[in-house]
Structures are given as C-alpha cells and as structure tokens.
C-alpha positions as CSV (number, residue, x, y, z in Angstrom):
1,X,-74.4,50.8,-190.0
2,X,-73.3,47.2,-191.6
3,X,-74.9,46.2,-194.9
4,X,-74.0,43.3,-196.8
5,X,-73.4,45.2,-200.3
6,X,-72.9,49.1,-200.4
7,X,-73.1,50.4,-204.0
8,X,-71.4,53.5,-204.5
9,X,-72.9,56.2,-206.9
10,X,-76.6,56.3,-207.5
11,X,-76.2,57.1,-210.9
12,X,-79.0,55.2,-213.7
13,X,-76.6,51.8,-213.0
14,X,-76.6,52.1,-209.2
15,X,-80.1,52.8,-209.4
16,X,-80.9,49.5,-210.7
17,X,-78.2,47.8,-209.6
18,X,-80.2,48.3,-206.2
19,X,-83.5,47.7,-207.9
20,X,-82.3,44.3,-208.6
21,X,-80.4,43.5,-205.5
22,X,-83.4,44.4,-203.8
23,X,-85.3,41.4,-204.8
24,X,-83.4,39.3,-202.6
25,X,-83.1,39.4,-198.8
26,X,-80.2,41.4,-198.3
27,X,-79.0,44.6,-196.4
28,X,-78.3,46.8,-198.9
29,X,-77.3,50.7,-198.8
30,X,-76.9,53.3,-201.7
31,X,-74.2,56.1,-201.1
32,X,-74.7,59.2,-203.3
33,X,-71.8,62.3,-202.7
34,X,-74.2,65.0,-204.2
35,X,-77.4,66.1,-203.3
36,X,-79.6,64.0,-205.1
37,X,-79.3,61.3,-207.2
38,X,-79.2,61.4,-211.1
39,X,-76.6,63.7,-210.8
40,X,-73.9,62.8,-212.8
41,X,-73.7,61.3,-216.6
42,X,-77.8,59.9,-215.6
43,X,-78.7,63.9,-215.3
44,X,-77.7,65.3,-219.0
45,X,-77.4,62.9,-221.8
46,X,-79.1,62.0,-224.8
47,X,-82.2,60.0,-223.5
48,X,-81.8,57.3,-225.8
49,X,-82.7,53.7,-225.8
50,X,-80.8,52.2,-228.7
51,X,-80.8,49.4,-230.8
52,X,-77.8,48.2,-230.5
53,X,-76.2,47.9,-234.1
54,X,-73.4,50.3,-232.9
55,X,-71.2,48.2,-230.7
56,X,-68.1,46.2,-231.8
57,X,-69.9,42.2,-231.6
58,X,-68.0,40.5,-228.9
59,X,-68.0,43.7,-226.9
60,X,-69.5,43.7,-223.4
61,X,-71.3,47.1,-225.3
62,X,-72.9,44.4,-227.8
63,X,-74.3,42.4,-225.3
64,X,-75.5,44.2,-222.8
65,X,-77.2,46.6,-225.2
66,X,-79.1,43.5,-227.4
67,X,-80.2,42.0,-223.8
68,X,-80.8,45.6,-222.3
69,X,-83.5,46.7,-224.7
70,X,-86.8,45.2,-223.8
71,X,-85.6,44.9,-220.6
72,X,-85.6,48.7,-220.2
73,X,-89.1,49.0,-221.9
74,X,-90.0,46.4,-219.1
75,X,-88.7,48.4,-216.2
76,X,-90.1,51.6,-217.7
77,X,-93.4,50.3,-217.9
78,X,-93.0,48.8,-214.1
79,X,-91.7,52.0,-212.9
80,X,-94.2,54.6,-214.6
81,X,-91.5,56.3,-216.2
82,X,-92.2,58.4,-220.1
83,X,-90.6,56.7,-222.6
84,X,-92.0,56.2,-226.5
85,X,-90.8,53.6,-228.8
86,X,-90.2,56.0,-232.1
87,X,-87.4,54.4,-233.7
88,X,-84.3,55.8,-235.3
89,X,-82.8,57.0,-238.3
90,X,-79.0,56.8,-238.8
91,X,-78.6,59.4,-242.1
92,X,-75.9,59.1,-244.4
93,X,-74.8,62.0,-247.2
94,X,-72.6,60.5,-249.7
95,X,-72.4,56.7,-251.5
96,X,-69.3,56.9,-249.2
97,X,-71.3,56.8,-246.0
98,X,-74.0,55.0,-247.9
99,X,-71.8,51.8,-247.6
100,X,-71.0,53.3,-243.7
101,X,-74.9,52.3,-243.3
102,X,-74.4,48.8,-245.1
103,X,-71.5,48.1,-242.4
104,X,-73.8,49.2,-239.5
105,X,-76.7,47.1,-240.9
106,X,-74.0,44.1,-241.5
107,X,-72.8,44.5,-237.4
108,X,-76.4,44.6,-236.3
109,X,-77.1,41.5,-237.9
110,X,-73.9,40.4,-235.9
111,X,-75.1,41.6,-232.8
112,X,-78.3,39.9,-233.6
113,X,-80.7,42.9,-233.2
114,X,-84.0,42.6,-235.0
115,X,-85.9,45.3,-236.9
116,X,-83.0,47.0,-238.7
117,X,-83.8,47.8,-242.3
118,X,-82.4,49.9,-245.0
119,X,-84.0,53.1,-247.0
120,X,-83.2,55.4,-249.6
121,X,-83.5,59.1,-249.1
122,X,-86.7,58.9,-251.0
123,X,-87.9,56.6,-248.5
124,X,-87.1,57.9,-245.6
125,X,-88.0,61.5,-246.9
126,X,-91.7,59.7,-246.6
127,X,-91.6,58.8,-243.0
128,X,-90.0,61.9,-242.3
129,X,-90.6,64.8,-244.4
130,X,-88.3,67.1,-242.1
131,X,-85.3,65.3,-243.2
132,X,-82.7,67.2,-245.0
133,X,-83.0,66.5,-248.8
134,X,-79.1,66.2,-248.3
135,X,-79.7,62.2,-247.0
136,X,-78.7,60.0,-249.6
137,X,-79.7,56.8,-247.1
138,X,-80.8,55.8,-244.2
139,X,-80.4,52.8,-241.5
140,X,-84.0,52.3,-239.5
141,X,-83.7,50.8,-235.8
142,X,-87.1,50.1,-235.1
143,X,-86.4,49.0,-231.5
144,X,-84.8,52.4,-230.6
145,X,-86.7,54.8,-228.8
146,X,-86.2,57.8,-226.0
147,X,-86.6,58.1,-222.0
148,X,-86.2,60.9,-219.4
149,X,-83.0,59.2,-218.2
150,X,-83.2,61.0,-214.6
151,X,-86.4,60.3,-214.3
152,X,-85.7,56.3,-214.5
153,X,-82.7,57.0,-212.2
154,X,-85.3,59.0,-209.8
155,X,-88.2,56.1,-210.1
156,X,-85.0,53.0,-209.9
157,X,-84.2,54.5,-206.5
158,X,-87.4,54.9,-205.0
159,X,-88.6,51.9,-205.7
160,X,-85.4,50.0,-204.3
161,X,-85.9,52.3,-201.5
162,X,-89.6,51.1,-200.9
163,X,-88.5,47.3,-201.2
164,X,-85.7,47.9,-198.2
165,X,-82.3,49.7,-199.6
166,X,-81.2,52.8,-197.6
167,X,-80.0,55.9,-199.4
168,X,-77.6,57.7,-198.4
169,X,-77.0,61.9,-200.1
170,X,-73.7,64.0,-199.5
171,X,-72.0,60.9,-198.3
172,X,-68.7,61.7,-200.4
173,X,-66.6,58.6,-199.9
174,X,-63.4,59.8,-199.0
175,X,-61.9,56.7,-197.3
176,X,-62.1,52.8,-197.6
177,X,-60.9,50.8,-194.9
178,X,-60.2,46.9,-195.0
179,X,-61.9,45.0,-191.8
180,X,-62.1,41.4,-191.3
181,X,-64.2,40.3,-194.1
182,X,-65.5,43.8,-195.4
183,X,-64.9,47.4,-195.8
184,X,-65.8,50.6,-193.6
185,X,-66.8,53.3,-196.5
186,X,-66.0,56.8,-194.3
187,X,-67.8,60.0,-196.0
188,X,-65.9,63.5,-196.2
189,X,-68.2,64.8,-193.1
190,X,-67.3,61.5,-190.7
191,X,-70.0,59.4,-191.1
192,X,-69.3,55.5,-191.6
193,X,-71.2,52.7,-193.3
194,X,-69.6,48.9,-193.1
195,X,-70.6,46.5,-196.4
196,X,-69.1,43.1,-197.0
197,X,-69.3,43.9,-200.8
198,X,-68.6,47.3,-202.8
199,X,-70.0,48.2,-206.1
200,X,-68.1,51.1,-207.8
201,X,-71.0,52.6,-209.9
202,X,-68.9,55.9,-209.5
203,X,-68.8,57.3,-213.1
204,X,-66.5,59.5,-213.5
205,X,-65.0,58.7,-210.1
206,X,-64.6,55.4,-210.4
207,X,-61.1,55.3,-210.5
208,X,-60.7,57.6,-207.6
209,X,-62.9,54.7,-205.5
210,X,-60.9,52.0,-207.0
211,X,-58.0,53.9,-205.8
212,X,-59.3,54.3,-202.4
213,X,-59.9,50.9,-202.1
214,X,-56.4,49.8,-203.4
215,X,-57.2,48.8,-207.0
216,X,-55.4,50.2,-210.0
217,X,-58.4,50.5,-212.4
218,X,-57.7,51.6,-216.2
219,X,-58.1,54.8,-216.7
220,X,-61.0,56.8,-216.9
221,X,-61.4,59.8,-219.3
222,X,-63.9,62.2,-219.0
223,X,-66.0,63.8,-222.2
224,X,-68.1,66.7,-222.4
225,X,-71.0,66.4,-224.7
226,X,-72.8,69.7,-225.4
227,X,-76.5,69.8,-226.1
228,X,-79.4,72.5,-226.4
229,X,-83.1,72.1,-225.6
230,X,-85.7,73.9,-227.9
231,X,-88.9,74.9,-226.8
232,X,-91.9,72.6,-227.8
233,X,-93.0,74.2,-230.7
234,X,-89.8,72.4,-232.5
235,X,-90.9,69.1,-230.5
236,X,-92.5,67.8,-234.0
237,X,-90.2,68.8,-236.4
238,X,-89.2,65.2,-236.4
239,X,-91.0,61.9,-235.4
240,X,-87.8,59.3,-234.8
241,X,-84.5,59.9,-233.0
242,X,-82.0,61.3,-236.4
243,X,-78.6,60.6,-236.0
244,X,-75.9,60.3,-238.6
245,X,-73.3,58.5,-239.9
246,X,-71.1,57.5,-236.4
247,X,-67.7,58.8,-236.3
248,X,-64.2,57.5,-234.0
249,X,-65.6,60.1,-231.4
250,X,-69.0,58.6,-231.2
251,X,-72.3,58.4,-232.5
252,X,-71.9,61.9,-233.5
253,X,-74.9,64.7,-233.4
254,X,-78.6,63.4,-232.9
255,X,-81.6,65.2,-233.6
256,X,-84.4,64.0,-231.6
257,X,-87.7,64.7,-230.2
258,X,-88.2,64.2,-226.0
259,X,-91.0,62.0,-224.1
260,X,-92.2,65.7,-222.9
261,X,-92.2,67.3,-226.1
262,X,-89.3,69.1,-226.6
263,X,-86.4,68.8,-229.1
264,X,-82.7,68.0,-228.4
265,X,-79.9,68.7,-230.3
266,X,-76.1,67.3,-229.9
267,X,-74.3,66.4,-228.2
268,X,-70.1,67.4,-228.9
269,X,-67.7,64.8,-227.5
270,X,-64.8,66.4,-225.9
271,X,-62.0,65.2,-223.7
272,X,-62.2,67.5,-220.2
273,X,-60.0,67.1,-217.1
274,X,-62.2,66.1,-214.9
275,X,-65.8,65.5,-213.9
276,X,-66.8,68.6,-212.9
277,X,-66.4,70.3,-216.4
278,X,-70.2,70.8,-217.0
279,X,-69.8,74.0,-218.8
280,X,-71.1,75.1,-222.1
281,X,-69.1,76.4,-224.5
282,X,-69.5,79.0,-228.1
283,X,-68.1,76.5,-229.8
284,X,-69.5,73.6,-228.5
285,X,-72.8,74.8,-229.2
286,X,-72.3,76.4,-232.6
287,X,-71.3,72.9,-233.9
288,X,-74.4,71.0,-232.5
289,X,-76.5,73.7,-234.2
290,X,-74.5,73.4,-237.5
291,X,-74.2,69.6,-237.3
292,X,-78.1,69.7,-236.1
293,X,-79.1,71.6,-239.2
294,X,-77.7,69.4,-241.4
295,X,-79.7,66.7,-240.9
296,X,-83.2,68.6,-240.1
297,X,-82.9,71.7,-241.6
298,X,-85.7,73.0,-239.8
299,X,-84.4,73.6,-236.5
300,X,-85.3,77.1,-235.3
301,X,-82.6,78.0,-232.7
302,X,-84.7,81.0,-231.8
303,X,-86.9,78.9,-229.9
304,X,-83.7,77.4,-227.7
305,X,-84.8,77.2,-223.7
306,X,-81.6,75.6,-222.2
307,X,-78.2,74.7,-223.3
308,X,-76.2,72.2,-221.1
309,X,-73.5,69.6,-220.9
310,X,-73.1,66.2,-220.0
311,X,-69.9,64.4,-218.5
312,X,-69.5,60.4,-220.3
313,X,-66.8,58.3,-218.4
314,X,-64.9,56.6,-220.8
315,X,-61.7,54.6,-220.8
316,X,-58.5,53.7,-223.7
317,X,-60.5,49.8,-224.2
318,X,-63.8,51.6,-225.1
319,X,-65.6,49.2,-223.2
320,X,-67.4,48.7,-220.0
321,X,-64.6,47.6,-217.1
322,X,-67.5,45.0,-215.1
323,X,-66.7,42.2,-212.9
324,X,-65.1,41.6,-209.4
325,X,-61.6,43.3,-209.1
326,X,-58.4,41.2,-209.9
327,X,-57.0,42.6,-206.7
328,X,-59.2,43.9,-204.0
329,X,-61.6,41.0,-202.6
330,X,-65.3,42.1,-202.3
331,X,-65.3,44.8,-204.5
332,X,-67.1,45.0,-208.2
333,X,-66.6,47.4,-210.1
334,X,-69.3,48.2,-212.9
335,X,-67.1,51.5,-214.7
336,X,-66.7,53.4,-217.7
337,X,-70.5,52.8,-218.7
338,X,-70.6,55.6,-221.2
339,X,-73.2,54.8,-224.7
340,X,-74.6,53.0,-224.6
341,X,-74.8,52.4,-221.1
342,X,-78.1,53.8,-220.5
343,X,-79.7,51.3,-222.7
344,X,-77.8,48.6,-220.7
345,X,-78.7,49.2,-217.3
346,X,-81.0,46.8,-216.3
347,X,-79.6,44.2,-218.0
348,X,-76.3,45.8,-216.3
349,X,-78.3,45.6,-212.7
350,X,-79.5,41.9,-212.9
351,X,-75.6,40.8,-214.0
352,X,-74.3,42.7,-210.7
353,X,-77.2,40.9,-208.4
354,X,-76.3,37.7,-210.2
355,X,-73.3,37.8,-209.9
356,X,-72.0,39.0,-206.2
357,X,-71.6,35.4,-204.4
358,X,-74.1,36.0,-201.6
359,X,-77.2,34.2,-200.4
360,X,-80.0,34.6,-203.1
361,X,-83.3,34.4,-200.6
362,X,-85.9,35.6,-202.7
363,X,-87.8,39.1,-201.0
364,X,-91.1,38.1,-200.8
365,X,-92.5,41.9,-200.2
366,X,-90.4,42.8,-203.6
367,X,-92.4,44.3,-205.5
368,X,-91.4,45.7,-209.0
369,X,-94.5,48.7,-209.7
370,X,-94.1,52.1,-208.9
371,X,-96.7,54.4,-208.4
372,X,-97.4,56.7,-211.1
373,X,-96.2,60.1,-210.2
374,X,-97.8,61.5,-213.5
375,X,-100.9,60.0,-212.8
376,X,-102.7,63.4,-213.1
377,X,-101.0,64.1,-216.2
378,X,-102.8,61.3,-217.8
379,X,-106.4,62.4,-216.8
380,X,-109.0,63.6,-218.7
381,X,-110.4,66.9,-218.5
382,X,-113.3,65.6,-217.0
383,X,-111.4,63.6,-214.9
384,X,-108.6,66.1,-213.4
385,X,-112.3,68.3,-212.7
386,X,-113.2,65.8,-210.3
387,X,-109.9,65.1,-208.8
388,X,-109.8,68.6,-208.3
389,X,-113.0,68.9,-206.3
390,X,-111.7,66.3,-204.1
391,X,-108.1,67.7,-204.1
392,X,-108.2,71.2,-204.6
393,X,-104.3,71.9,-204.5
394,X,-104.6,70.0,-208.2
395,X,-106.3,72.7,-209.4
396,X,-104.1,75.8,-208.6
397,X,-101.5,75.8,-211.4
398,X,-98.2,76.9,-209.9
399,X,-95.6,76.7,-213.2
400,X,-97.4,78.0,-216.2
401,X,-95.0,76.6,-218.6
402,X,-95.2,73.4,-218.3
403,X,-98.9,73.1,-216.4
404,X,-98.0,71.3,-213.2
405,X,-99.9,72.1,-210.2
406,X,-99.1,72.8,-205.7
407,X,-100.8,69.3,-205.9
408,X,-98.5,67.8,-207.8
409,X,-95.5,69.6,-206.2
410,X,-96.1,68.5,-202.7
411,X,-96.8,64.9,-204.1
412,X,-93.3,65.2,-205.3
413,X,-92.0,66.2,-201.8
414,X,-93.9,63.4,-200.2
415,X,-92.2,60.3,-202.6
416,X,-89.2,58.1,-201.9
417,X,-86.9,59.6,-202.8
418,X,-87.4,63.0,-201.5
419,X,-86.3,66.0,-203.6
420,X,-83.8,68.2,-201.2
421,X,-83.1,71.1,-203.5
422,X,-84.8,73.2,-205.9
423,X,-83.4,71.1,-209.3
424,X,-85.1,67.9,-207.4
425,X,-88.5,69.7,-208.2
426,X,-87.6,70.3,-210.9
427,X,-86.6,66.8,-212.2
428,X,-89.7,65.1,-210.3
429,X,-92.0,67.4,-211.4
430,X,-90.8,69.7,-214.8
431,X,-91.8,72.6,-212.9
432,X,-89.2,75.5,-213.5
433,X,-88.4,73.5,-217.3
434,X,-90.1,75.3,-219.7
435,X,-90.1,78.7,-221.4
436,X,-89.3,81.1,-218.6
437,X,-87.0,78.7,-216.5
438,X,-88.6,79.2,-213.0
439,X,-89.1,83.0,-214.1
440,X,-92.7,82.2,-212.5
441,X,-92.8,79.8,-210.2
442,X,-89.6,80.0,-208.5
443,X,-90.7,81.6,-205.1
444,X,-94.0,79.5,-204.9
445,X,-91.9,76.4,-204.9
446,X,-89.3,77.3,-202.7
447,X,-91.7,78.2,-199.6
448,X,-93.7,75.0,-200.7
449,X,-90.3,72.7,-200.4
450,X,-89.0,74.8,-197.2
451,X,-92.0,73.7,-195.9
452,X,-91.9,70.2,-196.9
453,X,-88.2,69.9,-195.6
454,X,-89.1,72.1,-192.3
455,X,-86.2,74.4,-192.9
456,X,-86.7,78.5,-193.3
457,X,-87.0,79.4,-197.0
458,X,-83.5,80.8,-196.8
459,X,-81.6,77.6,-196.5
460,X,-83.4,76.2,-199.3
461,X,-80.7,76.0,-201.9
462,X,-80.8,75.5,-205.8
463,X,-78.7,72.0,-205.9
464,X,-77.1,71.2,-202.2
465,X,-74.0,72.8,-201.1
466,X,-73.5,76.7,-200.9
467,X,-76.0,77.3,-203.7
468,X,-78.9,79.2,-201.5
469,X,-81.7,81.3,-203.2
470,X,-82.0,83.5,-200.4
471,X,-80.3,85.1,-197.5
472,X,-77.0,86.4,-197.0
473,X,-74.6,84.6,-199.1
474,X,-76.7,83.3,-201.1
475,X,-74.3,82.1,-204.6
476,X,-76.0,80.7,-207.6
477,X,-72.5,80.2,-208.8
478,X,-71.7,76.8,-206.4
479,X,-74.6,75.3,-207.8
C-alpha cells in the first residue's frame, strides 16, 4: 500500500492530524499498534480544555494552547462530541500562593489569554459554595472547560476516515526502511505500508519510532498520573474544573465534574519506566483523595466506581519536540505532547497539514460534521417514544446504569471506526461505565458485538490481544 503521508499513532494528535490532512487531496493512512484507537495518553487523562495561563510564554505550550482553545470548541461542536464550557478555578491556601495566583494571572496576560480574573475566597465561595473554606484566593479561566478526550479521538478518526484516510489497528511498527524517496513502515505481524512522509504521533513511543527511523530524538519520560471516578451522585458537588496552586510536577490535583456527570479526582505525576505502567497504586490514590479533599471537602469516596491511570510523555525541555527532523528526511515528528496537549490538538493538526511540503489540492467532498452518535440521548421523552415505535431496538435498555439501549449499541458497531473489543463499546457507547461496571450488561453485549464482528462469542476479547471473555484461555489479565 503507498500513501503520501503515514501518521503513526492514532492518539487525540494523530486523530486530527488526519482530520486536517484530510482536507486536501492526499493518500493518507493512520497506523495504530493496539486495538483501537484512543488508547494511550488520549484514553485516561484529565479531560480538560484549558486556558492557557499555565505555559512558560515563548513556549510552543503557550502557543499552541492560546490558538488551540476555540479551535477545539469548534471541532467539538463539528464532530458531535460532549464537552461544556464551565470554567476553572485555580485555589490558593496561603498569602504565599496568593501571590502564586498574581504570577499565573501576570503570565496569562503574557500569553494573551482573555477572561482571566481574580477572586477572594469570599468570592469564589459564592460561585462555588463546595469550595473548601481553606481557599484564601482564587484565579478564574473562564475559557476553560472539559471533554471526553477519547471520545474526540473516537469522532477525529472517523470522520478522517469518512473523508478518505485508511486506518490501520495492531499494526505495531517494528521496522522503517529508507526507499527512494520514502519509507516502507513494516508491522510486527509482516504487513507493509510505503508513505513518502512519516508523522511520529507515537506518545510514549516516539522515541522508539524516531529510533527506528534513524533519528536520535530527546528523551522521552514517561509519568503515571493516578485518578478515581465517583459515581454521579458527586457529579455536582462542584460546577467549574478546581485545581490548585501548580507545582514543578505539574498542575497538581484537580477536582472536576465530567461532560457525563461524573466527578474526577487527580491525577499523581510519577516517573514510570515505561509506557505500559498503567497500574494503580495505595499510594497513588490515597494522595489524590487527600489532595482532592482539600480543596472540596465534600468528596464522598464511598461513592468511587473506577480508579485508573494515565501514562503523559514528557521530555527534560518540557516542551512539545514538533517540526521535521534535523536528520531523517520526510519524517515529522509531533512528540512529548503531554498538558496541555489535549487542548492543543487541533491547532497541533492544522500546523502538521500546513506544514508537510506537499501539494495542497483542496478535497472538495471534505466535509467537517459528524454524525451525532448521541443523537438519541438528546431526545425528548416524547420524542425517543416515537423513535422507538419506529426503531424498537431503542427501546430495550441493555446497561441500566448508564441507560443506553441494543439500539444504540449496534449503531455503535455500525460507525467508522468500528469498535473491535468490548472497551470499544464501552467508549462509543458508556455502556459497561457506571455503577456495576458491566456487572449487567456484559453478556448481552458481547453476543451483540460477536455478531456485529461475525466471530463466535468466544473470541470476542475485552481490549485486543489474549484478553478473551470466554473459552478456554480466556485471561482478563493481558487486557
């Protein structure tokens, strides 16, 4: 297969990275190593449009943020995906970090971002009466909000899918070969793609591509952040994402409602070895509920669903590492997009379209809306009663938790791109996310996706690889 640009990791940056790309008349493919995409640093992390009074000015961080912003509202809004513009609250506790929150206000200012404003406690004790009486003072981002972040990633792909990009799942790169005036990307199973450009959108394995392809990229240094989910009768404990003062690890623990009603908590930043260190930890998770606590009291860790961690690529500059390579002709890498990178990553997409030196003919089928895949969410009861005598499936509830119907479940299967494991439901969908974790619905979805996939229930498997449900050797632990 010969594309002119394969971009490698389909990650939130990828995602849109292709988006963008797909706008012009090119042959473009996406090559994702696991199962589905949204798998890596796009799956678990905070969910957070921000302002962008954090970054260092000057920073590629600075910029990117201030011009990502409205641009992912914009794409949001194109692409059907939940997201709410609430705001922010950045909480100090002493006069010390008092005149933290003058510095942050001072560097937004720098960064040029608008609707930043200072409060007392008093003040912001108003706006949001579960806010410790600790707070001595408070920085507002009005322009901050939240987003399901694998849900953009989910919705970025398919619709660069349904305007001409090719995905690719468990296509591993395990080999980059130089041939005339391109590349031949080899998988770990022995398939082969040609592309005369490569864009490294490989999070945490960016380096290892830039390796492959003989580039000596900076570092990159994996974190952990921890986080737990509470069920979503904590979901209004607080209006506006809380966070406090930031420290030299990061923006440190957030408080924060979710676009489905939940309420997140954390996350930790820890230096792991590698990629693959997803797991939770006692620690970990006793100081996101301690450092949670302190700025919403509140919190009722009772009513915890999930607990989980997230994997940030990172590197010594704390910056992003974008542009063409020094060394390697035809390859770009866009690497180490850790926070606030999520915020960035349209604004991150149209700068890698603009800036790989090939023809620009406009697509003139490009077409920027997605279908709504919540549409039935959104009607009224009088409404979905209708739909339902017309489409019956709609009407027989399958997860209890969180309400969502066969209907909607097999629209899920049908949708570019096409869940291949259990967790796929589960991101398109939130079956199997609330209370009792699939303690309900699990077997009615499985046969429903084995059918949709044509395989025998047993092969279905939780998230790709050895992690079956069913059948001999069936190992939840590969998942």
């Amino acid at each position: 297969m010969e594309y002119q640009v394969a971009i490698i990791g389909a990650g939130v940056v990828g995602a849109m990275a292709a988006r963008e790309l797909s706008r012009y008349r090119l042959k473009i493919c996406l090559l994702e190593a696991e199962n589905d995409v949204a798998m890596g640093a796009s799956k678990a992390n905070s969910g957070i449009i921000h302002a962008g009074y954090d970054p260092e000015p000057g920073t590629l961080k600075a910029r990117f943020n201030r011009e990502g912003n409205p641009l992912l509202y914009e794409a949001a809004r194109e692409l059907h995906v939940p997201h709410k513009n609430n705001g922010a609250f950045v909480c100090a506790f002493s006069p010390e970090e008092n005149a933290q929150l003058e510095g942050l206000y001072r560097r937004g200012q720098e960064n040029r971002i608008p609707g930043l404003s200072l409060l007392t406690g008093e003040e912001a004790r108003a706006l949001e009466p579960g806010l410790s009486p600790m707070v001595t003072g408070v920085l507002l981002a009005a322009t901050s909000g939240i987003i399901c972040p694998y849900e953009l990633t989910i919705a970025a792909v398919g619709n660069a899918m349904d305007n001409g990009v090719a995905l690719y799942r468990n296509f591993r790169v395990t080999d980059i070969q130089r041939k005339d005036e391109g590349f031949v990307l080899t998988s770990s199973q022995g398939e082969q793609v040609q592309a005369q450009w490569i864009v490294n959108c490989a999070g945490v394995h960016a380096g290892e591509i830039a390796r492959l392809a003989g580039d000596p990229l900076p570092e990159i240094l994996p974190r952990a952040g921890e986080y737990v989910l509470l069920d979503k009768s904590q979901g209004t404990l607080v209006s506006r994402t809380i966070f406090q003062v930031p420290t030299q690890k990061g923006k440190g623990i957030l408080v924060t409602p979710t676009v489905d009603g939940n309420l997140l908590v954390g996350p930790t930043a820890q230096s792991v070895p590698n990629g693959d260190c997803t797991g939770t930890t006692r620690q970990g998770l006793d100081t996101v509920k301690t450092l949670g606590r302190k700025s919403v009291p509140g919190v009722d860790y009772r009513q915890v669903i999930a607990a989980f961690a997230g994997i940030r690529a990172s590197t010594p500059g704390k910056d992003f590492l974008l542009g063409p390579s020094q060394t390697v002709p035809g390859l770009f890498h866009a690497a180490a997009i850790d926070s606030p990178g999520l915020s960035c990553c349209v604004a991150l997409g149209r700068y890698i379209a603009e800036n790989l030196p090939l023809p620009k003919e406009e697509n003139p089928h490009f077409n920027p809306i997605r279908e709504n895949p919540h549409f039935f969410r959104g009607l009224s009861l009088e409404e979905k009663d209708a739909y339902i005598h017309e489409h019956p499936e709609y009407g027989k509830i399958v997860c209890r938790c969180e309400q969502v119907s066969l209907g909607e479940i097999r629209g899920a299967c049908a949708v570019n791109p096409r869940p291949l494991d259990m967790d796929g439901i589960k991101r398109r969908t939130r079956a199997m996310m609330g209370r009792c974790q699939g303690g309900f619905c699990t077997p009615t979805i499985l046969t429903t996706l084995a059918e949709s996939l044509g395989i025998p229930a047993e092969e279905v498997t939780k998230a790709g690889g050895d992690s079956r449900l069913l059948g001999k050797g069936a190992d939840y632990g590969k998942a």
